[in-house]
Backbone and ligand atoms as CSV (ligand in chain L), in Angstrom:
chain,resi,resn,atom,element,x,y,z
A,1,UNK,N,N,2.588,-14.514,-11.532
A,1,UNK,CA,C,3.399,-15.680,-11.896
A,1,UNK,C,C,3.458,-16.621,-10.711
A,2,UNK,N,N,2.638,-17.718,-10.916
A,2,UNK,CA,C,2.655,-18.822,-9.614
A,2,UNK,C,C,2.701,-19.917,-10.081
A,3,UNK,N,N,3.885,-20.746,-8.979
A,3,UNK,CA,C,4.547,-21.934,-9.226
A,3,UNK,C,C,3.926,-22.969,-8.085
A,4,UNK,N,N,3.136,-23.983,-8.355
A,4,UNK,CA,C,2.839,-24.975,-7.711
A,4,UNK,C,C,4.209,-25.258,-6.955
A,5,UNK,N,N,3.895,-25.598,-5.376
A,5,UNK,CA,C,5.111,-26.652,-4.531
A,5,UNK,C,C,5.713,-27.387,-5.177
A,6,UNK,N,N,4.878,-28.194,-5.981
A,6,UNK,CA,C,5.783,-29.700,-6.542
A,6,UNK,C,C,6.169,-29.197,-7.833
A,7,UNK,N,N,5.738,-28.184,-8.122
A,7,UNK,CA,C,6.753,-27.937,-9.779
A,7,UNK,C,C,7.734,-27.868,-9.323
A,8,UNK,N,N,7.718,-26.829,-8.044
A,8,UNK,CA,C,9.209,-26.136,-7.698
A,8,UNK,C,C,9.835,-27.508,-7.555
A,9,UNK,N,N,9.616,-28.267,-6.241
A,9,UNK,CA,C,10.246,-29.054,-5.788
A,9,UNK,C,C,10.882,-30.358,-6.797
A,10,UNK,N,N,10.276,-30.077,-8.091
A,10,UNK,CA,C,10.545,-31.479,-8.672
A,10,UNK,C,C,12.139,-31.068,-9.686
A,11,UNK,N,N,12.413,-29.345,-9.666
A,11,UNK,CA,C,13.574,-28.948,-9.930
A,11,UNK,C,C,14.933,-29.790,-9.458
A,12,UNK,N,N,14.443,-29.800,-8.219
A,12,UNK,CA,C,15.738,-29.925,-7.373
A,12,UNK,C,C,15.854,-31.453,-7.064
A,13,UNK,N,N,17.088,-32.011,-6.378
A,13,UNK,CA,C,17.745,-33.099,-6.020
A,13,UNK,C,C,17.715,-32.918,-4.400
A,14,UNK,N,N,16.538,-33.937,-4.303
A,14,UNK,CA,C,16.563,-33.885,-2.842
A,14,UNK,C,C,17.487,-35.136,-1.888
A,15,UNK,N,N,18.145,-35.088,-0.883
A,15,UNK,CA,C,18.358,-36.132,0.250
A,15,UNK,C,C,18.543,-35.209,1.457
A,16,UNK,N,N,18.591,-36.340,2.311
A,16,UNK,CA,C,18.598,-36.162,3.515
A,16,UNK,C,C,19.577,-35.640,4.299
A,17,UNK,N,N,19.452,-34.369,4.700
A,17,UNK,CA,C,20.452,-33.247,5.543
A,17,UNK,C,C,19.568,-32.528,6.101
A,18,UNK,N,N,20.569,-31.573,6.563
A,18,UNK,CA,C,20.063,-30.239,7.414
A,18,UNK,C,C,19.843,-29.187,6.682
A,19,UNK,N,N,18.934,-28.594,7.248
A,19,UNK,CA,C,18.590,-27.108,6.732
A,19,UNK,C,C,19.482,-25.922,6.581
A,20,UNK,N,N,20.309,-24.954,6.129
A,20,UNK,CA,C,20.807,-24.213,6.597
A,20,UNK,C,C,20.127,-23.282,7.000
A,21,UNK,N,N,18.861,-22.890,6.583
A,21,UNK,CA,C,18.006,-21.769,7.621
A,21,UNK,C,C,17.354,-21.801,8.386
A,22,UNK,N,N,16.716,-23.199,8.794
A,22,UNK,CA,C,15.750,-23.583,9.695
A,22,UNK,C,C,16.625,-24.485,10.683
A,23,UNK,N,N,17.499,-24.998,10.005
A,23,UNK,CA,C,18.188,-25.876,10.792
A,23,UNK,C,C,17.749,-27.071,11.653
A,24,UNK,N,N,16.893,-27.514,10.825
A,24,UNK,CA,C,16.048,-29.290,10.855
A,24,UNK,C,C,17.151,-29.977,10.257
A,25,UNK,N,N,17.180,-31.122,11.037
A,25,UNK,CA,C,18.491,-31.991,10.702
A,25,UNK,C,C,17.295,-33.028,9.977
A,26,UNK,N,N,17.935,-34.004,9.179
A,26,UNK,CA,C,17.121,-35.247,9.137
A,26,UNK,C,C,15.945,-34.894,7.926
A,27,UNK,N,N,15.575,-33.892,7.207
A,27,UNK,CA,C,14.923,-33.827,6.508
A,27,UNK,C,C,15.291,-33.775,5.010
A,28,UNK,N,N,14.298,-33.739,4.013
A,28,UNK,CA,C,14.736,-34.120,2.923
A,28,UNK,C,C,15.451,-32.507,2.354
A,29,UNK,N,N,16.573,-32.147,1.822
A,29,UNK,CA,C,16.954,-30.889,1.645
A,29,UNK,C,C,17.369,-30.850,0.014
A,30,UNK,N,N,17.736,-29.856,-0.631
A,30,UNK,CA,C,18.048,-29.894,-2.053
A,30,UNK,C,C,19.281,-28.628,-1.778
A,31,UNK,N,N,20.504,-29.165,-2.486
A,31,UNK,CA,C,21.180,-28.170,-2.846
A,31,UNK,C,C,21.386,-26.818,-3.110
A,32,UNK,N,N,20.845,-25.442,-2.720
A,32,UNK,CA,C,20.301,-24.192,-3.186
A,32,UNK,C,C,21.687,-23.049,-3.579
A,33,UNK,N,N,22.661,-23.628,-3.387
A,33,UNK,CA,C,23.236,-22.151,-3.599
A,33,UNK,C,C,24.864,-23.149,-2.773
A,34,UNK,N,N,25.829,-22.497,-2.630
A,34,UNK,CA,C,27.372,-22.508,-2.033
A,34,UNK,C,C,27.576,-21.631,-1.466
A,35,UNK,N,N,28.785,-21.822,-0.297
A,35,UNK,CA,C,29.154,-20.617,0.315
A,35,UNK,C,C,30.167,-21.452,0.835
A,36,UNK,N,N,31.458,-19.630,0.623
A,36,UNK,CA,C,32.737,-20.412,0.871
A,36,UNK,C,C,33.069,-20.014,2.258
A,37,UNK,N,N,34.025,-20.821,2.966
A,37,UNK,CA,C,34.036,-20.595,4.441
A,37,UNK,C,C,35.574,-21.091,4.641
A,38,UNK,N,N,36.476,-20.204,4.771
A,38,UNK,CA,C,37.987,-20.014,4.702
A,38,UNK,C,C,38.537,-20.495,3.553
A,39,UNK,N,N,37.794,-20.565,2.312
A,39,UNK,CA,C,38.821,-20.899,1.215
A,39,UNK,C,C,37.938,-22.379,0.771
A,40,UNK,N,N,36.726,-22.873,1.653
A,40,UNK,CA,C,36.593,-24.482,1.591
A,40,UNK,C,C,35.163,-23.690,0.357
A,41,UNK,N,N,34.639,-24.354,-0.151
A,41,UNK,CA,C,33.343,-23.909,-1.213
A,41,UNK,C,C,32.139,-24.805,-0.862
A,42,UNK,N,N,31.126,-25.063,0.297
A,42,UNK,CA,C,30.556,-25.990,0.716
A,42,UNK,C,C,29.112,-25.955,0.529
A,43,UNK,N,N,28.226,-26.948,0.080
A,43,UNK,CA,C,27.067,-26.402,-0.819
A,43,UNK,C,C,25.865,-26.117,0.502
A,44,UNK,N,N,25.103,-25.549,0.236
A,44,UNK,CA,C,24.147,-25.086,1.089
A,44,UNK,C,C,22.905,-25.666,1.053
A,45,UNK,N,N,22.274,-26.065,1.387
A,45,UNK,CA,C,21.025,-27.013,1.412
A,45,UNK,C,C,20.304,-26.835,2.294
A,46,UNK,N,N,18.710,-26.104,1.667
A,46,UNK,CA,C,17.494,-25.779,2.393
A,46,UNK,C,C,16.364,-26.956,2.311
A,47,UNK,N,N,15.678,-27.222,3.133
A,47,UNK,CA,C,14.362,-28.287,3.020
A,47,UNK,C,C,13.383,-27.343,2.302
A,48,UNK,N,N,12.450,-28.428,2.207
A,48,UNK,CA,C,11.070,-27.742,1.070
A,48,UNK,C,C,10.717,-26.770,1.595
A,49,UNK,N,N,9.894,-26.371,3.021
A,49,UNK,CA,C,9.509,-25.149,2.932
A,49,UNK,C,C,10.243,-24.136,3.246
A,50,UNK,N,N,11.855,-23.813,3.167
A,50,UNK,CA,C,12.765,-22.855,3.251
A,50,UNK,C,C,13.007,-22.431,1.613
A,51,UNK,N,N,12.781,-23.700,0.595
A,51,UNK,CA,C,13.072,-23.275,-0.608
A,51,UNK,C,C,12.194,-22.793,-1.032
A,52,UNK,N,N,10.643,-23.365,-1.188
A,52,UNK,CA,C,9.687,-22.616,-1.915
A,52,UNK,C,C,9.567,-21.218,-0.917
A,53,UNK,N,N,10.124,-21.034,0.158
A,53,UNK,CA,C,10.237,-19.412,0.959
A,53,UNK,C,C,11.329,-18.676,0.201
A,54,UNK,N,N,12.897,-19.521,-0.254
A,54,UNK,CA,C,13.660,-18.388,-0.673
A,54,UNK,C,C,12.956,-18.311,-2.500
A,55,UNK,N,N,12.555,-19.167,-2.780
A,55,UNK,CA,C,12.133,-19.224,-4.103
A,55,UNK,C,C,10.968,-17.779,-4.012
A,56,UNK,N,N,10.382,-18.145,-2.927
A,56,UNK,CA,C,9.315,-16.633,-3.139
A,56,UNK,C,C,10.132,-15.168,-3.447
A,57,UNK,N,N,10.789,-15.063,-2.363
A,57,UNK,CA,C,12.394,-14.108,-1.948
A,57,UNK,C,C,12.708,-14.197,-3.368
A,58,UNK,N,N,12.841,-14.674,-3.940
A,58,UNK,CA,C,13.502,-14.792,-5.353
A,58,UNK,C,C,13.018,-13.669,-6.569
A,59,UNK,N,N,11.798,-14.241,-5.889
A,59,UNK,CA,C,10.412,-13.760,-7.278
A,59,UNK,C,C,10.368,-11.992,-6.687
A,60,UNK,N,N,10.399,-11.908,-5.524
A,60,UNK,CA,C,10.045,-11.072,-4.953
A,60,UNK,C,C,11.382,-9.814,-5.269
A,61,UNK,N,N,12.629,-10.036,-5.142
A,61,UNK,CA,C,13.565,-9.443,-5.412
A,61,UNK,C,C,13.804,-9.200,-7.035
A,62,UNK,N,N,13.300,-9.675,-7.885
A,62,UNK,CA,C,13.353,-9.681,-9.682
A,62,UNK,C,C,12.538,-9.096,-9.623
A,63,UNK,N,N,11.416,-9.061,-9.404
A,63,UNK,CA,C,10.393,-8.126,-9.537
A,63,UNK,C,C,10.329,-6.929,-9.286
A,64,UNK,N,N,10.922,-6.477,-7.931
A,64,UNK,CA,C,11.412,-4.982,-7.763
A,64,UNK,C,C,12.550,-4.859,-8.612
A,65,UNK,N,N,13.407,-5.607,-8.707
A,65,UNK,CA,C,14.467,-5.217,-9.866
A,65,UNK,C,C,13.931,-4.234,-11.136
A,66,UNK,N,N,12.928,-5.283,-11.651
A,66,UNK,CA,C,12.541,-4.749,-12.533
A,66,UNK,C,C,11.675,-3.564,-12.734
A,67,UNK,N,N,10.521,-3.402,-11.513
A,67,UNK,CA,C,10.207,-1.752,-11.029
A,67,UNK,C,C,11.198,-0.737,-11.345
A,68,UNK,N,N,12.492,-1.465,-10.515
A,68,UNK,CA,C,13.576,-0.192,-10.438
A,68,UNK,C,C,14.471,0.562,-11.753
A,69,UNK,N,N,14.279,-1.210,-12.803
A,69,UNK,CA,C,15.057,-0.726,-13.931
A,69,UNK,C,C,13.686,0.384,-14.563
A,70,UNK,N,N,12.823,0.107,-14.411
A,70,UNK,CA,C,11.632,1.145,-15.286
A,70,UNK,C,C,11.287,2.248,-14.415
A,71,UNK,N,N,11.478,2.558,-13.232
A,71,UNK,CA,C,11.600,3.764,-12.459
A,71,UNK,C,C,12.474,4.884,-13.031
A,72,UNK,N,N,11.950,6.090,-13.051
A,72,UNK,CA,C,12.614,7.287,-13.470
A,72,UNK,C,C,13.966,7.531,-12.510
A,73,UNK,N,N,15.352,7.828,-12.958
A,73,UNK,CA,C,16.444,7.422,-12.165
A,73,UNK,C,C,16.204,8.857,-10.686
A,74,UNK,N,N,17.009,8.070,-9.845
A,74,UNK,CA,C,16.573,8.822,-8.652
A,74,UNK,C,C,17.556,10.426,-8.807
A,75,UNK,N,N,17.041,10.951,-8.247
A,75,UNK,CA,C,17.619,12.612,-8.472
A,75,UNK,C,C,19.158,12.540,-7.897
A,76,UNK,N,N,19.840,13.223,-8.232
A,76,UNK,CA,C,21.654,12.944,-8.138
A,76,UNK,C,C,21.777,13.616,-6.872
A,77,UNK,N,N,22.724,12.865,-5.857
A,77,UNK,CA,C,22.884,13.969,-4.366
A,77,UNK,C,C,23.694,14.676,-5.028
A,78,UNK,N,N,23.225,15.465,-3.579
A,78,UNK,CA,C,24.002,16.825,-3.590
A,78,UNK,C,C,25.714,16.163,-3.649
A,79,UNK,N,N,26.413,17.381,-4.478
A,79,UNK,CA,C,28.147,16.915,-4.048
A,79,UNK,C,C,28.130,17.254,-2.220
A,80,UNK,N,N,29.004,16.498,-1.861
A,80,UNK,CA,C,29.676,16.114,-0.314
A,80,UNK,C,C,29.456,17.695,0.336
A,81,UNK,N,N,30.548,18.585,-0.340
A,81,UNK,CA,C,30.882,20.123,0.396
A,81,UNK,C,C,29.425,20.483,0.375
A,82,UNK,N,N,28.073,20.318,-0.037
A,82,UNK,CA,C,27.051,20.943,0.103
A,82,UNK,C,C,26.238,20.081,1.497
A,83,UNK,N,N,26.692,19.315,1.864
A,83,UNK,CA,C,25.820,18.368,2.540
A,83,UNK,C,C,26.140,18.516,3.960
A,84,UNK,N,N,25.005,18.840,4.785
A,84,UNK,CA,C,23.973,19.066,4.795
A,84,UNK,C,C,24.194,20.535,5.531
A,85,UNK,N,N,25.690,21.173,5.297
A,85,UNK,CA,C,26.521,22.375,6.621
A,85,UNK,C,C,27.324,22.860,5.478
A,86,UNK,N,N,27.415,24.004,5.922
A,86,UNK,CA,C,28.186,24.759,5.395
A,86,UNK,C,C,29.799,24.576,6.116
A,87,UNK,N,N,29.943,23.950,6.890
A,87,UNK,CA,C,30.928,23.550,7.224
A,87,UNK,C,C,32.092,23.023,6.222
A,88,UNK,N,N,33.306,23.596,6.384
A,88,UNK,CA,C,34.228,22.497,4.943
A,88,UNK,C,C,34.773,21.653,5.748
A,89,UNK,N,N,34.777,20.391,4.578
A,89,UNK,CA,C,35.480,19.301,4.945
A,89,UNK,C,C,36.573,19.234,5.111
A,90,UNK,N,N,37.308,20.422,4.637
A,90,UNK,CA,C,39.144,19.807,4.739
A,90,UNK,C,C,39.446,20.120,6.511
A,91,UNK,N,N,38.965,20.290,7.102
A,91,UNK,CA,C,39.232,20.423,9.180
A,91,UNK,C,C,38.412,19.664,9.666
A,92,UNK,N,N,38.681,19.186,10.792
A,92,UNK,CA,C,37.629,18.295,11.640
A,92,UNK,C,C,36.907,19.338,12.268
A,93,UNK,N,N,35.634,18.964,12.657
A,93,UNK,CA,C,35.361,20.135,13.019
A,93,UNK,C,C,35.199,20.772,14.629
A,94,UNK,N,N,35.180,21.617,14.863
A,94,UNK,CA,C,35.443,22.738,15.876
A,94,UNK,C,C,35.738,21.503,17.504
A,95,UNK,N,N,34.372,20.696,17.447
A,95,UNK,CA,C,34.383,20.066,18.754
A,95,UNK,C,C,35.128,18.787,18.953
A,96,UNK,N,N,35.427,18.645,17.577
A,96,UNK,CA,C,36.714,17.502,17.800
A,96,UNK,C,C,38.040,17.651,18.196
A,97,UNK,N,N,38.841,18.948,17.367
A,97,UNK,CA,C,39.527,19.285,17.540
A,97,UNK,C,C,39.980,19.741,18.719
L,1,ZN,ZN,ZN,14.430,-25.206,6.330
């Protein structure tokens, strides 16, 4: 599944700011996402080649998603008291104490 630059880019609303990951001031950036910072909700804005990078990141993380939902489920740990000592949990043990 491959997305030409300018498909991607023609998604978004570009002007002129800073990067939040590269942190180029002055370039053309698009809105990607928010993040709140003491209560304030302030939008986040990457330039073109940080977006078509998290856009890859994107593709790249759904895709193992979806490996994982069709992966046979992983084997159940052991309960706690078996792991990895015969030691019990209800005392700290010997060298702490
Ligand atoms: Zn950038």
């Amino acid at each position: 599944m491959g997305m030409r630059p300018s498909e991607l880019w023609g998604r978004f609303d570009w002007q002129s700011g800073s990067c939040f990951r590269c942190e180029q001031t002055n370039v053309p950036v698009a809105e990607v996402g928010e993040i709140a910072v003491a209560g304030t909700v302030l939008p986040l804005c990457a330039c073109q080649r940080c977006v078509f990078r998290l856009e890859q990141l994107h593709w790249t993380m759904s895709e193992r998603a979806v490996r994982q939902r069709n992966a046979p489920a992983p084997a159940q740990p052991l309960p706690l008291g078996q792991w990895p000592t015969k030691v019990p949990f209800d005392r700290p043990p010997s060298h702490v104490a």
